[in-house]
C-alpha positions, 0 to 999 in steps of 0.5 A: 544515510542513503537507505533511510533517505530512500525510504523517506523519498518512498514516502513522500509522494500522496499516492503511496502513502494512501497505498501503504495506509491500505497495506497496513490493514492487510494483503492486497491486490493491484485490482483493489489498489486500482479500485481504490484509488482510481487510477489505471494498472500501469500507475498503481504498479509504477508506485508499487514497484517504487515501494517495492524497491525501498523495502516497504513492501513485498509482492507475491503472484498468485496465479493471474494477480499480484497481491502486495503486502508490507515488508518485514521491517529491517530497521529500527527507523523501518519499524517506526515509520510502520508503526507511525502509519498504522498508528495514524492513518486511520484517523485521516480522512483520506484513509477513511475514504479509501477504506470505504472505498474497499470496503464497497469494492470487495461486497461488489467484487468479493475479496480476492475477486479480480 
C-alpha cells in the first residue's frame, strides 16, 4: 500500500496536478513549467523531483535544460490515474489557462526556446 498511497500523496498538491495535466499534453521544459505556472525554478524542480520520485514522471538533460515528461505506468492503479487525468483535465478551467498560458509562452519563446 505504500507505492499506491505515495502516488496519491503525489497528487494531492494543486501544483502537481496542474504539472502533470501540462505532461499529459507532451514533453516539457522547466522553463515552460515555470512560465506557466509563474513560480520561480527552485519551486517547480522541488514539485518536479516529488513526482519524480513516485514514478509519475521521468527527466531527461538536454544540454542546458531539463525536459520532463510522463512515466511509463507500472501498475494498473498507475495507468488509471494517467488515463483519469489526460481524460479529465482538459475540461478544468485551470487546465485550459495553463494551456493558453504555453500556448502564449512558446509563440513568444519558440518551442524548446529556454
Amino acid at each position: 500500500m505504500d507505492t499506491e498511497a505515495q502516488l496519491f500523496k503525489a497528487l494531492s498538491e494543486p501544483v502537481r496536478l496542474r504539472i502533470m495535466a501540462l505532461l499529459s499534453r507532451g514533453e516539457r521544459c522547466v522553463c515552460d513549467l515555470m512560465a506557466v505556472l509563474d513560480m520561480p525554478q527552485s519551486t517547480v524542480s522541488r514539485h518536479l523531483a516529488y513526482l519524480k520520485n513516485a514514478g509519475l514522471i521521468n527527466g531527461q538533460r538536454q544540454g542546458a535544460w531539463m525536459f520532463y515528461r510522463l512515466a511509463e505506468p507500472e501498475t494498473e492503479l498507475h495507468a488509471g490515474l494517467i488515463s483519469l487525468i489526460n481524460a479529465c483535465f482538459p475540461e478544468l478551467s485551470q487546465s485550459k489557462k495553463d494551456l493558453a498560458t504555453l500556448a502564449l509562452h512558446e509563440s513568444t519563446q519558440g518551442h524548446r526556446g529556454c
